[in-house]
DSSP file (Angstrom, degrees, kcal/mol; ACC not computed):
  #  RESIDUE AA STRUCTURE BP1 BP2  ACC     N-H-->O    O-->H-N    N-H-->O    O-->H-N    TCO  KAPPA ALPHA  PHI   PSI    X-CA   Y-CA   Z-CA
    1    1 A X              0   0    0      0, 0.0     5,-0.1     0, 0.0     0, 0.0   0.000 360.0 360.0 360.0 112.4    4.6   -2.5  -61.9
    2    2 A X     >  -     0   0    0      1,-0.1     4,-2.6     3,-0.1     5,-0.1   0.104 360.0-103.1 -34.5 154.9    8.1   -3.0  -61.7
    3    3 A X  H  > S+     0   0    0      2,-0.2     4,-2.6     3,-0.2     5,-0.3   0.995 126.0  47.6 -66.8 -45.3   10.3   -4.5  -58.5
    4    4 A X  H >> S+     0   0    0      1,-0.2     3,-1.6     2,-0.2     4,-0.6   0.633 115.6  43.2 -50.0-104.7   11.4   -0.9  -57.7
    5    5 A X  H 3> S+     0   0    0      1,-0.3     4,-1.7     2,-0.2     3,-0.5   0.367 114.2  51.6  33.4 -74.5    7.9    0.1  -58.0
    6    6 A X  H 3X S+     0   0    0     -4,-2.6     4,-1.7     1,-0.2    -1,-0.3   0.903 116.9  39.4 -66.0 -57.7    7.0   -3.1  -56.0
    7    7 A X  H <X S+     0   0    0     -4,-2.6     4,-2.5    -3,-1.6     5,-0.3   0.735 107.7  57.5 -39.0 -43.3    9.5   -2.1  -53.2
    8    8 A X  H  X S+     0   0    0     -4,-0.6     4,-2.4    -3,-0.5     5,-0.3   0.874 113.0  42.9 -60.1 -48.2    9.0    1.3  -53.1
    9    9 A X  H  X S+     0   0    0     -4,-1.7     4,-0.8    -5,-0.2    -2,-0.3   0.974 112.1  53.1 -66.2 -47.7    5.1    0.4  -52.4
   10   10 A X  H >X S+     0   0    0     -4,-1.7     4,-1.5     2,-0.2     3,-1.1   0.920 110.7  48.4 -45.5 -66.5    6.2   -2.4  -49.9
   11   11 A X  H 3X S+     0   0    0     -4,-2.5     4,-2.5     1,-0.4    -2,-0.2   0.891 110.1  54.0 -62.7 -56.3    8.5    0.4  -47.9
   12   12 A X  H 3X S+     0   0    0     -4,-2.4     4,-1.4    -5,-0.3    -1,-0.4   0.670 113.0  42.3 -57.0 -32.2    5.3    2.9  -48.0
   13   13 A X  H <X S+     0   0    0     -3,-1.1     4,-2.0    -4,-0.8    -1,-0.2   0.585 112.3  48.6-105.0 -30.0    3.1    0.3  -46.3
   14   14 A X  H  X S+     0   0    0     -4,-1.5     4,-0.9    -5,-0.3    -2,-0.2   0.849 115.3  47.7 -80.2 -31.3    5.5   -1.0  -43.8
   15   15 A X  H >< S+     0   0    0     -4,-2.5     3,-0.8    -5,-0.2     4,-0.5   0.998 112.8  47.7 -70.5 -58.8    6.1    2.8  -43.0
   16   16 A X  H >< S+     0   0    0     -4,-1.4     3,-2.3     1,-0.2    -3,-0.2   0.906 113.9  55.9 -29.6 -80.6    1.8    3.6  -42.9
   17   17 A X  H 3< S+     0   0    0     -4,-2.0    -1,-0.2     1,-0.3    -2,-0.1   0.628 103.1  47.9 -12.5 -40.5    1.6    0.2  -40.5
   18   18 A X  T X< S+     0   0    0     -4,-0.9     3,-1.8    -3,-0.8    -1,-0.3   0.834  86.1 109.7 -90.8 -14.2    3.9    1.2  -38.0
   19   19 A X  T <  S+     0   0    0     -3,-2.3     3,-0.1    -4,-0.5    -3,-0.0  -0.105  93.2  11.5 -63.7 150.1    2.2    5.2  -37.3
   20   20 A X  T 3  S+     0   0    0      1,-0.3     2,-0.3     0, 0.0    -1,-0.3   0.476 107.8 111.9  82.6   0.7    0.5    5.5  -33.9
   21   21 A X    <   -     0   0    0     -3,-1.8    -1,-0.3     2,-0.0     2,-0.3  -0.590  52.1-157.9 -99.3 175.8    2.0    2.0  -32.8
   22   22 A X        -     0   0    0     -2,-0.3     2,-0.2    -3,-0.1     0, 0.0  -0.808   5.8-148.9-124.3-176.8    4.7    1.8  -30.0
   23   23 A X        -     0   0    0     -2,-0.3     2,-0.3     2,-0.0    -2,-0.0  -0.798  16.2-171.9-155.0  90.3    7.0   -1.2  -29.8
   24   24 A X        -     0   0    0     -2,-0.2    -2,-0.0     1,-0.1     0, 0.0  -0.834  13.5-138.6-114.6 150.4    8.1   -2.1  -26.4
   25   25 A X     >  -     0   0    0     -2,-0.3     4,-1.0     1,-0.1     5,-0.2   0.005  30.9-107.2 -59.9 161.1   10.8   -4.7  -25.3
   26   26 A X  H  > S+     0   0    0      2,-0.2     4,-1.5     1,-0.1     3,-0.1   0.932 119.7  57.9 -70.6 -30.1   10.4   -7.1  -22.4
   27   27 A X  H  > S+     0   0    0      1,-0.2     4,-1.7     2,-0.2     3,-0.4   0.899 102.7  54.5 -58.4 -41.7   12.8   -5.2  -20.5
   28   28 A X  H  > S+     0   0    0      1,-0.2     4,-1.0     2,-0.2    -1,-0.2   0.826 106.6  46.7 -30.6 -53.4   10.8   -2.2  -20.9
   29   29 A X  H  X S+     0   0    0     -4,-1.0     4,-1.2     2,-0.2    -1,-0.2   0.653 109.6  58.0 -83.5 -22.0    7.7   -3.5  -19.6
   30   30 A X  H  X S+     0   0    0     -4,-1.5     4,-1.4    -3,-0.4     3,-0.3   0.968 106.7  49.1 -40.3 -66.6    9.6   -4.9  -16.9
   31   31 A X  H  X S+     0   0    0     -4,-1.7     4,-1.1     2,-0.2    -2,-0.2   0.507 110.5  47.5 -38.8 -39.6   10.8   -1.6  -16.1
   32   32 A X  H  X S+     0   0    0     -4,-1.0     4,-1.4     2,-0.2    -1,-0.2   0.870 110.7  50.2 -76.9 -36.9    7.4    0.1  -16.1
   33   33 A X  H >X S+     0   0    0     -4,-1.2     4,-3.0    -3,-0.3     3,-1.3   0.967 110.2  54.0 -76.9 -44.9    5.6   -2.5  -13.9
   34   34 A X  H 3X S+     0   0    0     -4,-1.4     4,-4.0     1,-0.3    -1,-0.2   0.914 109.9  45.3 -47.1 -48.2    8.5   -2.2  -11.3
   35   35 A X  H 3X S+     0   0    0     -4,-1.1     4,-2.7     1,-0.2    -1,-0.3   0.756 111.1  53.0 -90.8  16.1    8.2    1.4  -11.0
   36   36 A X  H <X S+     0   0    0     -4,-1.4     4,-2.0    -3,-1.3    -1,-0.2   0.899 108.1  47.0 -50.8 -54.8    4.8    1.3  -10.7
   37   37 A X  H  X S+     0   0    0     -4,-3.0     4,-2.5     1,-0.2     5,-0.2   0.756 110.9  54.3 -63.5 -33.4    4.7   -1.1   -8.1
   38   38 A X  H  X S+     0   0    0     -4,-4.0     4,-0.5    -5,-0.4    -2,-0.3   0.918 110.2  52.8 -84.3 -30.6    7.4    1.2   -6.5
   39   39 A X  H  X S+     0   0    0     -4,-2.7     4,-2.6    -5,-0.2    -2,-0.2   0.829 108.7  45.0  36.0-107.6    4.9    3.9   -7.0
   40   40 A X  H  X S+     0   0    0     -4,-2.0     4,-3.2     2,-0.2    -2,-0.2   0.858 107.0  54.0 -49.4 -51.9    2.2    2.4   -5.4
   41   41 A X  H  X S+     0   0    0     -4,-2.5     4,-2.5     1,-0.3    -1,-0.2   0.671 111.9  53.4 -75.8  -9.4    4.0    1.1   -2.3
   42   42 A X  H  X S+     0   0    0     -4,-0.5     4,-2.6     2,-0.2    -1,-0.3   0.958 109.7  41.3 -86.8 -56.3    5.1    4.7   -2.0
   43   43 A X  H  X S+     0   0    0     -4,-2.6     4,-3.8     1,-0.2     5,-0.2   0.993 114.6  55.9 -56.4 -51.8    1.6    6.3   -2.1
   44   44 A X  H  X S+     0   0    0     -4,-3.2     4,-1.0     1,-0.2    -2,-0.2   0.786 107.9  43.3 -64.9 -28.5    0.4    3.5    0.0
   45   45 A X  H >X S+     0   0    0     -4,-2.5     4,-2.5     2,-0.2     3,-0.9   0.986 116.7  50.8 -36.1 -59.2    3.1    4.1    3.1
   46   46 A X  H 3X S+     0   0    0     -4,-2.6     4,-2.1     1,-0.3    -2,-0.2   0.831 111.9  51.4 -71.4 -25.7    2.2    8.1    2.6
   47   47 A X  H 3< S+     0   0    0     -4,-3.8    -1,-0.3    -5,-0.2     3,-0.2   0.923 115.2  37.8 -45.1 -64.0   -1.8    7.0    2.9
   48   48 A X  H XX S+     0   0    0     -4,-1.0     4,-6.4    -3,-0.9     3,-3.7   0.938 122.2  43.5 -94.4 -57.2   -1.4    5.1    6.0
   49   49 A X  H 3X S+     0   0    0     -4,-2.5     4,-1.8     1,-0.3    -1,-0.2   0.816 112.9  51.3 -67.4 -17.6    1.2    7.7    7.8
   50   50 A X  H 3X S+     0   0    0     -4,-2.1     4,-0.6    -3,-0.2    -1,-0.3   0.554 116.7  42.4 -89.5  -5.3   -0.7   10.6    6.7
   51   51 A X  H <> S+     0   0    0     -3,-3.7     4,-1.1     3,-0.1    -2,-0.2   0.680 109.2  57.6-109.5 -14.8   -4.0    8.8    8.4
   52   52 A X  H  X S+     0   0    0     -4,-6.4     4,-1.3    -5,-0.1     5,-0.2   0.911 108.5  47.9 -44.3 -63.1   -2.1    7.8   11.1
   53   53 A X  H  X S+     0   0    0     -4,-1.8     4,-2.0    -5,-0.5     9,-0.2   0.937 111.8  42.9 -31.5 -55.8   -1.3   11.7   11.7
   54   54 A X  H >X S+     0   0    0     -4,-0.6     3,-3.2     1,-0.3     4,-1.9   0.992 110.4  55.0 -76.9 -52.4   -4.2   13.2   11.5
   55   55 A X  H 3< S+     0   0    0     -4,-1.1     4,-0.3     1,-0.3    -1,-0.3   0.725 107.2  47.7 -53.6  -7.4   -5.9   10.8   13.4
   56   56 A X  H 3X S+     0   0    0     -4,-1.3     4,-1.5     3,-0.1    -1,-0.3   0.874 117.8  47.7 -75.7 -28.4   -3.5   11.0   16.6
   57   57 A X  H <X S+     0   0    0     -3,-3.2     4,-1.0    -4,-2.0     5,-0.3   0.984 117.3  41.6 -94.5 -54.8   -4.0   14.9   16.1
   58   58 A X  H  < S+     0   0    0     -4,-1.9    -3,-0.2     1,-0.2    -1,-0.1   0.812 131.2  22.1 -75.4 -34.5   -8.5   14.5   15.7
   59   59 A X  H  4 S+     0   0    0     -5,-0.4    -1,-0.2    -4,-0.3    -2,-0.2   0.691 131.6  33.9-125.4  -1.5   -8.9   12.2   18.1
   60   60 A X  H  < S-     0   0    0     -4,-1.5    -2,-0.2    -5,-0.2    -3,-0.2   0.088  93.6-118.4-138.2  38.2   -6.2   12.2   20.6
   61   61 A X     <  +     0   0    0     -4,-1.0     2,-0.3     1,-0.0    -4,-0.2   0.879  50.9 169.7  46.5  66.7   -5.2   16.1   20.6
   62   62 A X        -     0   0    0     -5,-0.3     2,-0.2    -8,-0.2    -2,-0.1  -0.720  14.5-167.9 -98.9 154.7   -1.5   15.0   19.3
   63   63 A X     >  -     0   0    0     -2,-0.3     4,-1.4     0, 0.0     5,-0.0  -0.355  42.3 -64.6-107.3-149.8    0.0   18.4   18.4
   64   64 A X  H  > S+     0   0    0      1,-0.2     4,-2.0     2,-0.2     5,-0.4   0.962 131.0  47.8 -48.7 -66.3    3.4   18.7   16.2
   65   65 A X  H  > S+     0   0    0      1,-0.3     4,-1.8     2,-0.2     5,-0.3   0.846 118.8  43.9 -65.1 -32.2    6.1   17.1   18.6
   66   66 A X  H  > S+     0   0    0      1,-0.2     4,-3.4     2,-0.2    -1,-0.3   0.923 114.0  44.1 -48.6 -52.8    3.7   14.0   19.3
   67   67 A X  H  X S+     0   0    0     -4,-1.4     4,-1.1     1,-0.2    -2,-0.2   0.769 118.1  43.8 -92.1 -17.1    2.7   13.5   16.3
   68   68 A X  H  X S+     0   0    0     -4,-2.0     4,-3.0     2,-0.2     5,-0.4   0.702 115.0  50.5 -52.2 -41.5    6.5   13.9   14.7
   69   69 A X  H  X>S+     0   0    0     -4,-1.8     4,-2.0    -5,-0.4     5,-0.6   0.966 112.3  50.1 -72.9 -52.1    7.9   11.7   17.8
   70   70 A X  H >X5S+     0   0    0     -4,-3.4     4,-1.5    -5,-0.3     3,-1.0   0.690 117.0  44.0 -44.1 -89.8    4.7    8.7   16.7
   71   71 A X  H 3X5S+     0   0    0     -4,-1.1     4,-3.9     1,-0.3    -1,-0.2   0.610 111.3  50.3 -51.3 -36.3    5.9    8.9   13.1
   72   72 A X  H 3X5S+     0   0    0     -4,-3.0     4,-2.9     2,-0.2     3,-0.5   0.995 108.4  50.6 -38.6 -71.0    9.5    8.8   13.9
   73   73 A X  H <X5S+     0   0    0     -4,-2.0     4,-2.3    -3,-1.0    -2,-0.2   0.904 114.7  50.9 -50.2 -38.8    9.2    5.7   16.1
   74   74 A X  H  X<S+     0   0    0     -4,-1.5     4,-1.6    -5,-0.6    -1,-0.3   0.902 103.8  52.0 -46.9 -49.4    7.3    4.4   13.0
   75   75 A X  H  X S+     0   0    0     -4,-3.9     4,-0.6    -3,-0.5    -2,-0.2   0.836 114.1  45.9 -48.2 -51.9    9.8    5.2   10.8
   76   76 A X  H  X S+     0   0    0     -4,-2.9     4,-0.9     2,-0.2    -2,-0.2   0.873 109.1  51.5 -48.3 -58.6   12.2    3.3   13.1
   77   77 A X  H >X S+     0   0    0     -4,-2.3     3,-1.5     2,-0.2     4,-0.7   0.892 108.8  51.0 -51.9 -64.8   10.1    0.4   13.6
   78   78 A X  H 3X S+     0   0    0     -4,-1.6     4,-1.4     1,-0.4    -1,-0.2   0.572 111.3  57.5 -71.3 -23.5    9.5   -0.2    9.1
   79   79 A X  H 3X S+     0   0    0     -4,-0.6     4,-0.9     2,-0.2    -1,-0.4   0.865 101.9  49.2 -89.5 -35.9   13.4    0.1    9.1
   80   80 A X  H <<>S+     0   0    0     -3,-1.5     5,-1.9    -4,-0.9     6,-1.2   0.831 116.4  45.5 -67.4 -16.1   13.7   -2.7   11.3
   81   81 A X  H  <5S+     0   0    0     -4,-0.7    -1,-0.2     4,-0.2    -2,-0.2   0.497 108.6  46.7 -20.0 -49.2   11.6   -4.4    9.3
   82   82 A X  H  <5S+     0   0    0     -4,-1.4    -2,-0.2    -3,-0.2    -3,-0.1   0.221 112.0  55.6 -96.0  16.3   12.7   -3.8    6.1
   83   83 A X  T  <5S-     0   0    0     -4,-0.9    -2,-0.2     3,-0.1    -3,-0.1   0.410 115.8-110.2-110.3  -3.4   16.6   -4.7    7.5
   84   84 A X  T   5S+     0   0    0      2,-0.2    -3,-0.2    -5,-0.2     3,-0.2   0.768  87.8 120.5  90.8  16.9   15.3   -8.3    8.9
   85   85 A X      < +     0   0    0     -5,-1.9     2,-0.4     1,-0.3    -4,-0.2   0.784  67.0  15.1-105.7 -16.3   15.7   -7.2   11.8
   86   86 A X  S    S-     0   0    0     -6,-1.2    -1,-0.3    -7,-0.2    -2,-0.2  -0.999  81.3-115.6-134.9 150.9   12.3   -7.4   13.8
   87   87 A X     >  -     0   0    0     -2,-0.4     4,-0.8     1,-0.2    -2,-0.0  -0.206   6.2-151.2 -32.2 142.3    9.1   -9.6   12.3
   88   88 A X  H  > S+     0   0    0      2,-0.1     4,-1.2    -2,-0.1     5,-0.3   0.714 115.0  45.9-117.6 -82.4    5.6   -8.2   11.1
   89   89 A X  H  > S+     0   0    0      1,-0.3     4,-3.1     2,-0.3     5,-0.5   0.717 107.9  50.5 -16.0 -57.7    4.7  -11.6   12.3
   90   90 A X  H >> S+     0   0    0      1,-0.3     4,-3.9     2,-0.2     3,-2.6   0.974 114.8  50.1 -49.6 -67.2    6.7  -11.3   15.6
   91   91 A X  H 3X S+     0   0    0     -4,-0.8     4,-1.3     1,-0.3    -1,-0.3   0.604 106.4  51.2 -44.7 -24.3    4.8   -7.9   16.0
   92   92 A X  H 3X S+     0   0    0     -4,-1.2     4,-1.4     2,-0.2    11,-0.3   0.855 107.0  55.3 -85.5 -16.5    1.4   -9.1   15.4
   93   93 A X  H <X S+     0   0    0     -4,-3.1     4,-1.6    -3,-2.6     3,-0.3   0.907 105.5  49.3 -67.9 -55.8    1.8  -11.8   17.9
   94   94 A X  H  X S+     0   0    0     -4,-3.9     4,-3.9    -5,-0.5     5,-0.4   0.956 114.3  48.2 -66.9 -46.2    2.8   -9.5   20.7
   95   95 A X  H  X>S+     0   0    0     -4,-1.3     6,-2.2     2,-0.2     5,-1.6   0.764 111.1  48.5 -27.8 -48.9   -0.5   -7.3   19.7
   96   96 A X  H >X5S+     0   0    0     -4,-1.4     4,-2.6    -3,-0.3     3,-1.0   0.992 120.8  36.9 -64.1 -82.4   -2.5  -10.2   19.7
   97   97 A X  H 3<5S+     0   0    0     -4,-1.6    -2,-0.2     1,-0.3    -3,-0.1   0.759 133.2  26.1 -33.6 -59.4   -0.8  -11.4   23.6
   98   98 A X  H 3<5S+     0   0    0     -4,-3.9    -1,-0.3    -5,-0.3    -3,-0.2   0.607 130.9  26.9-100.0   4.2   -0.6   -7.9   24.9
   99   99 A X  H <<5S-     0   0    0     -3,-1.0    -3,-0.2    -4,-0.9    -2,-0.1   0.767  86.3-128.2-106.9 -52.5   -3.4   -5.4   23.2
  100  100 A X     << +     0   0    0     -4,-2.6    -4,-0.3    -5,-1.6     2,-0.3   0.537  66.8 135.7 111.3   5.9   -5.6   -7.8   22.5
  101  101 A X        -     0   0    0     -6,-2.2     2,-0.6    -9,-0.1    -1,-0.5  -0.830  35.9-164.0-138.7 128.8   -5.6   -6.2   18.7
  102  102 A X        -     0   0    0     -2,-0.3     2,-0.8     2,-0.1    -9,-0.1  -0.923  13.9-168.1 -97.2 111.4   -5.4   -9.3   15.2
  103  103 A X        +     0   0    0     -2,-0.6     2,-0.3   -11,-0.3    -7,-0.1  -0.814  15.7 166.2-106.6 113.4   -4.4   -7.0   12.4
  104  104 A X        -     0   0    0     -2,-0.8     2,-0.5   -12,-0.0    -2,-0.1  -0.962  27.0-160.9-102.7 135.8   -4.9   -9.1    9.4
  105  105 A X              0   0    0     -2,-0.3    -2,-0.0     1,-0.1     0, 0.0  -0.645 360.0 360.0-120.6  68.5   -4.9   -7.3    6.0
  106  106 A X              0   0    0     -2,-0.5    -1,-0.1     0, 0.0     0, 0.0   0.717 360.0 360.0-112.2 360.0   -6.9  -10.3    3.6
């Protein structure tokens, strides 16, 4: 077998190797895990606000404007929150002081 020969065959094997693979970058895989995680954190807000809902509605007869006016004020609160502007911390303290209520999530 000749070097063309040899090459050609070389080319053909490298080509066979690579079917069925993928080849991703690190930036890629960066890329994926971020929006995963951004995803996630998204299903896991709509979890909580959509069991928040119902339960104001099943057990404490919220109808629409209640239960729109709770999530708003929720809504409000998780933007002060994610702008630095109020504490998770601050908030659990005052729950603890005035409810009576630890929320720990471990």
């Amino acid at each position: 077998m000749g070097r063309a020969e040899h090459r050609r065959a070389e080319r053909k094997n490298r080509i066979e190797n690579k079917k069925g693979k993928v080849y991703l970058r690190p930036g890629d895989i960066k890329k994926m895990k971020e929006d995963i995680t951004s995803d996630v954190a998204k299903f896991d807000v709509e979890v909580l606000l959509t069991c928040f809902a119902q339960v104001l509605h099943d057990q404490y007869g919220f109808g629409h404007t209640r239960v729109m006016r709770a999530l708003a004020a929720v809504d409000e609160t998780f933007g002060k929150v994610l702008n630095d502007e109020l504490l998770v911390s601050d908030m659990q303290k005052r729950l603890e002081d005035e409810v009576g209520v630890t929320i720990r999530c471990d």
